[in-house]
C-alpha positions as CSV (number, residue, x, y, z in Angstrom):
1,X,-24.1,-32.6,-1.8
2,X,-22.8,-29.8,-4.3
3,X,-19.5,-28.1,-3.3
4,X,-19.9,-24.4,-4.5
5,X,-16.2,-23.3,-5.3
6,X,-15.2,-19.4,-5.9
7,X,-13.3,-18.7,-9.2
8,X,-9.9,-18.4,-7.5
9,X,-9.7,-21.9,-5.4
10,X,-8.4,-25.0,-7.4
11,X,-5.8,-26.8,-6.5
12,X,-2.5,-24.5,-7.5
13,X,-1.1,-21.6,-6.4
14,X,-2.3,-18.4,-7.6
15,X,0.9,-16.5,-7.9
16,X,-0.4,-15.1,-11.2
17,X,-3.4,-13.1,-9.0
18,X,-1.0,-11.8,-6.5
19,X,0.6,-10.5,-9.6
20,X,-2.5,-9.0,-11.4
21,X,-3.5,-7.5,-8.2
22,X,-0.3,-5.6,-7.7
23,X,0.1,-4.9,-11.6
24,X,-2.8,-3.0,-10.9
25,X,-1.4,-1.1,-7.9
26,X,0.9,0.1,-10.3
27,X,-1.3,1.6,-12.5
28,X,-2.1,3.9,-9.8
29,X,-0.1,7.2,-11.0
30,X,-1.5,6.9,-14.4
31,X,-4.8,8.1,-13.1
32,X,-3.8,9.7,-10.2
33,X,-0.8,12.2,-11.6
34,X,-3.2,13.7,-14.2
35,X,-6.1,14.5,-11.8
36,X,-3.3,16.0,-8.9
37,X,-2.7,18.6,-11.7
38,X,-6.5,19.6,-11.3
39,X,-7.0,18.9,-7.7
40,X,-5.5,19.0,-4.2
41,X,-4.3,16.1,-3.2
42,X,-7.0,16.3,-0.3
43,X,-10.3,16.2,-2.8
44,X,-8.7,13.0,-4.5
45,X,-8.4,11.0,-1.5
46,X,-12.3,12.0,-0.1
47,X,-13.7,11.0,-3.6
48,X,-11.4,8.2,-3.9
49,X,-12.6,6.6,-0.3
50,X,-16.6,8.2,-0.9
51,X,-16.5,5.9,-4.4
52,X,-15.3,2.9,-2.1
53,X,-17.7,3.2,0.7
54,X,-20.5,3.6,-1.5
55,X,-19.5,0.5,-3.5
56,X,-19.1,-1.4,0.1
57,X,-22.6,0.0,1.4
58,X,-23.8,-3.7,1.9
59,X,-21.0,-5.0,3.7
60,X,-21.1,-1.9,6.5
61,X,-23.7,-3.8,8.5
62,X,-21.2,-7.0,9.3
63,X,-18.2,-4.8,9.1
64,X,-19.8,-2.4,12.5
65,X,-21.4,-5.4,14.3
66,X,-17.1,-7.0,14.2
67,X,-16.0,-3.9,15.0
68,X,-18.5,-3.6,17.9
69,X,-17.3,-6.9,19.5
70,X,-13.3,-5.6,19.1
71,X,-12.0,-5.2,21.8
72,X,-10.4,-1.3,22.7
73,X,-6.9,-2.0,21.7
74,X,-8.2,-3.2,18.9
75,X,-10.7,-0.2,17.6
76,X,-8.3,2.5,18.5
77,X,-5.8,0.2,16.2
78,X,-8.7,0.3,13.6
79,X,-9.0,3.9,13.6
80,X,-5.3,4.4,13.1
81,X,-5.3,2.3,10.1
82,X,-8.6,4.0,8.9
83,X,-7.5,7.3,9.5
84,X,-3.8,7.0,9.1
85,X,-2.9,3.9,6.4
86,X,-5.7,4.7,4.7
87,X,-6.4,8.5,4.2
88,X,-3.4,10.9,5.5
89,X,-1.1,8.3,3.9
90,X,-2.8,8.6,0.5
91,X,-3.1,11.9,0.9
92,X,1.0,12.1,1.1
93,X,1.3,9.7,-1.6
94,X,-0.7,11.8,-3.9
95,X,1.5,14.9,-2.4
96,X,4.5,13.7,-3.6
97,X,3.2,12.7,-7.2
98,X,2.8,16.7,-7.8
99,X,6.1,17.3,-6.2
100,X,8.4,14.2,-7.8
101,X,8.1,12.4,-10.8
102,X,5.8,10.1,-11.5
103,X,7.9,6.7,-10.5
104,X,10.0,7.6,-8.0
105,X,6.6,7.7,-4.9
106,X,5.3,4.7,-6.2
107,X,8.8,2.6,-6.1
108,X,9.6,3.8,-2.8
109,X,6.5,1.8,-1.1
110,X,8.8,-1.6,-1.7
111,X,10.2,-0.3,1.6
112,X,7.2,-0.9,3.2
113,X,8.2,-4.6,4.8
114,X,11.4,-3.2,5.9
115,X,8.9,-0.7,7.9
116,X,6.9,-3.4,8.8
117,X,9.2,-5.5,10.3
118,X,10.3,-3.0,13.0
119,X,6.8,-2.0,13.7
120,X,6.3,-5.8,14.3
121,X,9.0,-6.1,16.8
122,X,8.1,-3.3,18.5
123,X,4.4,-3.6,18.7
124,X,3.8,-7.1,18.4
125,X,6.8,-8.6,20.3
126,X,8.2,-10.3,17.0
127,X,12.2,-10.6,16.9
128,X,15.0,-8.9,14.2
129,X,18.1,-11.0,14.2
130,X,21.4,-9.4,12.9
131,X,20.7,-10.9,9.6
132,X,18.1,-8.7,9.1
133,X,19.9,-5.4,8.7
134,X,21.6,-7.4,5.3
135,X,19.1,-6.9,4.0
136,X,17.6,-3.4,5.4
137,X,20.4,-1.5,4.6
138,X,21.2,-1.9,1.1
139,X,17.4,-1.6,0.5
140,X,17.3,1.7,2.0
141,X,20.8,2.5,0.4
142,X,19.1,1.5,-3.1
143,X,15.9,3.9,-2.0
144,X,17.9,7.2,-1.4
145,X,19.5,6.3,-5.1
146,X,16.4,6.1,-6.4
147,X,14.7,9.0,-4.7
148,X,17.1,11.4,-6.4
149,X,18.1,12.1,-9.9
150,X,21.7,13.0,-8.9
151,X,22.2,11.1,-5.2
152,X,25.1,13.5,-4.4
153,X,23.1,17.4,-5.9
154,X,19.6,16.9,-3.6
155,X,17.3,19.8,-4.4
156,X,15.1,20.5,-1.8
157,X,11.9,19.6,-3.8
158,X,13.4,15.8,-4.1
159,X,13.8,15.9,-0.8
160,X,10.1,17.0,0.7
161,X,8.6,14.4,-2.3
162,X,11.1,11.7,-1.2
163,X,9.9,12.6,2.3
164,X,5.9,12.3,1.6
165,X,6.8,9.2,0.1
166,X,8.5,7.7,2.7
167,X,6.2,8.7,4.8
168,X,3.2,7.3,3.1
169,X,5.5,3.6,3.1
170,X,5.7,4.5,6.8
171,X,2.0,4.9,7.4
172,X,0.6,1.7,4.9
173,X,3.5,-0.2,6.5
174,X,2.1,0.6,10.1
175,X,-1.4,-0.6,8.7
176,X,0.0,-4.2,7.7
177,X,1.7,-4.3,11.6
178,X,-1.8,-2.8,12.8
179,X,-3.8,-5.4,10.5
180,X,-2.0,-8.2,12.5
181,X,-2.9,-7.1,15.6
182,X,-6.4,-6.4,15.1
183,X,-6.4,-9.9,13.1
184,X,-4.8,-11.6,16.6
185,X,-7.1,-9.4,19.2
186,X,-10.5,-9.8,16.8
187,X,-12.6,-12.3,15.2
188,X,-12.8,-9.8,12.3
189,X,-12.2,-11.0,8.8
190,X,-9.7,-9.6,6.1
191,X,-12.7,-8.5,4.1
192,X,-14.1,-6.6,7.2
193,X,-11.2,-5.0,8.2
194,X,-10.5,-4.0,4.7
195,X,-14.1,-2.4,5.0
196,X,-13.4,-1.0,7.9
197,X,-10.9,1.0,6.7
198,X,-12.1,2.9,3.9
199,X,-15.2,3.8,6.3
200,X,-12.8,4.9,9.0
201,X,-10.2,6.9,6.6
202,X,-13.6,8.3,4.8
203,X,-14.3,10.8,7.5
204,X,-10.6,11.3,8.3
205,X,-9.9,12.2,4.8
206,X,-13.3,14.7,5.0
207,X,-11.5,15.9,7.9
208,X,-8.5,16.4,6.0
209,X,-9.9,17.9,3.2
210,X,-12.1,21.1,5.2
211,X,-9.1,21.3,7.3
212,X,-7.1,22.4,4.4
213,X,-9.8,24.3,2.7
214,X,-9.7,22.3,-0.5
215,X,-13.0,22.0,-2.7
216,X,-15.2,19.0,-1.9
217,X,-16.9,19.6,-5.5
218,X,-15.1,17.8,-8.5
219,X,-16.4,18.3,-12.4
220,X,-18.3,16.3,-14.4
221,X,-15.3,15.7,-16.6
222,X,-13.0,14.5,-13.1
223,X,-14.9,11.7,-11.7
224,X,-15.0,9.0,-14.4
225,X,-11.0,9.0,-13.5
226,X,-12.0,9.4,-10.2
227,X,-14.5,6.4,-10.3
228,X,-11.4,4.1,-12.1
229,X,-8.8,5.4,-9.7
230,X,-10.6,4.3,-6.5
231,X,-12.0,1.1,-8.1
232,X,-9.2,-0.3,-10.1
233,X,-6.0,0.2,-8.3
234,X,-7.8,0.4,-5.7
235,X,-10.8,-2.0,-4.6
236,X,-9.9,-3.7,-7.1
237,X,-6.6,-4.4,-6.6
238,X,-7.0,-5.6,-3.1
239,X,-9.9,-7.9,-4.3
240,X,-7.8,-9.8,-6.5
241,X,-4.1,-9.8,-3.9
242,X,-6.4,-11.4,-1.0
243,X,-7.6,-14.5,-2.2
244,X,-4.3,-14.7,-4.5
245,X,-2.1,-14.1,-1.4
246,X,-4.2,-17.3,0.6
247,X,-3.2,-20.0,-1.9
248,X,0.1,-18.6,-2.5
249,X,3.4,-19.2,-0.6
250,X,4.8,-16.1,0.4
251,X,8.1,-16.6,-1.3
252,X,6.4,-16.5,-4.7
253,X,4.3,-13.8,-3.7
254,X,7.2,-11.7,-2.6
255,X,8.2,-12.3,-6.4
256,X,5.1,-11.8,-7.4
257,X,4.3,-8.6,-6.0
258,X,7.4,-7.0,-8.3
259,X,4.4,-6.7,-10.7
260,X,4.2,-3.4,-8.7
261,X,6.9,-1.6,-9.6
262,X,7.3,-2.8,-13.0
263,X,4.3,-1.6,-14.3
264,X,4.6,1.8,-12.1
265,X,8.5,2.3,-14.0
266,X,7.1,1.1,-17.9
267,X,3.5,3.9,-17.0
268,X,5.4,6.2,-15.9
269,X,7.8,6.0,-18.7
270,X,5.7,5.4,-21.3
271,X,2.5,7.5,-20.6
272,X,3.5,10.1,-18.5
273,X,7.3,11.2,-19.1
274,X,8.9,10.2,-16.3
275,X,12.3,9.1,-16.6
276,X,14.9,7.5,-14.5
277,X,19.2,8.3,-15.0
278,X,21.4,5.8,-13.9
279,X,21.5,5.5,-10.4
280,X,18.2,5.5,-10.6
281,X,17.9,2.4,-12.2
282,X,20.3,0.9,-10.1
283,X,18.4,1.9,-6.8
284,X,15.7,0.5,-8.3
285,X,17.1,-3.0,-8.7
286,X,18.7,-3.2,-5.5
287,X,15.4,-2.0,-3.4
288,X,13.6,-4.4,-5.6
289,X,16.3,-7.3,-4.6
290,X,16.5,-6.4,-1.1
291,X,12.9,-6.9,-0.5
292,X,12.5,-9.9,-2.3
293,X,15.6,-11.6,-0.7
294,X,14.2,-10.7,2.7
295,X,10.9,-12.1,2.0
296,X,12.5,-15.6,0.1
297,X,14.8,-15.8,3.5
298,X,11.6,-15.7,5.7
299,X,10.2,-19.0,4.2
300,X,13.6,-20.6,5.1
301,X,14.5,-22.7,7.6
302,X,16.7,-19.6,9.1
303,X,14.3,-16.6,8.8
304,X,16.0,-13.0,10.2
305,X,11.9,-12.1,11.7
306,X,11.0,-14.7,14.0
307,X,7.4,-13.9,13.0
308,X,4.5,-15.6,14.9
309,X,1.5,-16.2,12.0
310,X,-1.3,-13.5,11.7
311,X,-3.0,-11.3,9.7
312,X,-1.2,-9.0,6.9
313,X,-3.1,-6.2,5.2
314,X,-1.7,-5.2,1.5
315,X,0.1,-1.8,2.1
316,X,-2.0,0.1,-0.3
């Protein structure tokens, strides 16, 4: 009998796709600060998600018959991510590129496990030990550094990007917590949750969009960019993280995952002008080494979550 193996399985880890996929997270603001200069942050998010579903079209059968069998609990957990992780959150994120500079939103989402980790204990019964807060607090000392050119002169429009950030980190971090849950109360499968919730957050981010009376139309010229920002970072991105992230130990992924923010800082440096003073850079080390301590003392033998096995969406 032949064995038909997929281009990712083999006998290693993959660390190195867990990296690529989250390299390409961070090539989000390339695309997306130049087209927020054209476009409410609204009309980005609806085409970004309309691109998506369109590319998923085949998978939307499967994808409604699992959610069809969820049970309540578990839908109305769907719809949150959908509507929620997935649209409002992106449509923050997007918010705060106009408002920040280009580095600052995208760094900040390395506070998502933090997030994650209370939403865990308080939704799905998992337990923070004291160590934990070792690690919590100098990562959200290092993010209030790094939100803020001059930590101790905060202008008001810092503070309302810093804030859409956050809350963004907030929202994806909920999605991972949701993502369990539905994971634990569903036979769903990544792949169809992850379906799911662009066709959920599609609506929701029409929604959005008519609410705030921006255009639905885009130019000609607009949705090439649109087409890579939605497929690259985006589909793309999460394509490549999943199967990485099942053949890789989560201690190396944790590592691996700095791929993020490294290419988001050398982008946004680079391409767009963004640049970072001091204490800046030193926020960004220590939310960087805060997260990744936390997630290399959770495959110890003493972890500070006492974290029952599930499902874990990717943030973005």
């Amino acid at each position: 009998m032949t064995v038909r193996r997929t281009w990712w399985r083999g006998s290693g880890d993959l660390s190195w796709l867990v990296a690529l996929g989250a390299a390409l997270w961070g090539t989000d603001a390339l695309l997306r600060a130049p087209l927020a200069d054209a476009l409410p942050a609204a009309s980005i998010v609806f085409w970004e998600h309309l691109i998506i579903v369109v590319v998923l079209v085949p998978w939307l059968p499967r994808a409604w018959r699992a959610f069809r069998t969820m049970p309540v609990r578990a839908r109305f957990a769907m719809a949150v991510i959908g509507a929620g992780s997935s649209a409002l959150a992106t449509v923050l994120f997007t918010e705060a590129l106009t408002l920040g500079d280009p580095i600052t939103p995208l760094v900040l989402q390395k506070i998502q496990p933090l997030v994650a980790a209370l939403g865990a204990a308080w939704l799905l019964g998992e337990r923070l030990r004291r160590g934990y807060w070792a690690y919590a607090v100098p990562a959200l000392v290092g993010a209030w550094l790094l939100a803020f050119a001059d930590p101790f002169a905060v202008h008001v429009q810092a503070v309302v990007a810093a804030l859409l950030a956050a809350a963004a980190a907030v929202l994806w971090a909920a999605g991972t917590v949701l993502g369990r849950f539905v994971g634990a109360a569903s036979d769903a499968t990544p792949w169809e949750i992850t379906v799911l919730r662009f066709a959920i957050g599609l609506p929701a981010a029409l929604l959005v969009l008519l609410v705030g009376g921006g255009p639905v139309a885009v130019t000609t010229a607009q949705l090439p960019p649109l087409v890579a920002l939605a497929l690259v970072p985006g589909l793309l991105g999460l394509a490549l993280y999943y199967p990485g992230l099942r053949r890789t130990p989560a201690a190396r992924a944790t590592l691996a995952e700095l791929a993020f923010p490294l290419t988001a800082t050398v982008l946004g440096v680079t391409l767009l002008g963004g640049t970072l003073t001091a204490t800046q850079m030193v926020g960004l080390v220590v939310v960087a080494a805060s997260v990744t301590a936390l997630g290399l003392r959770e495959r110890s033998r003493r972890p500070v979550v006492a974290a029952e096995a599930g499902l874990s969406l990717p943030g973005r």
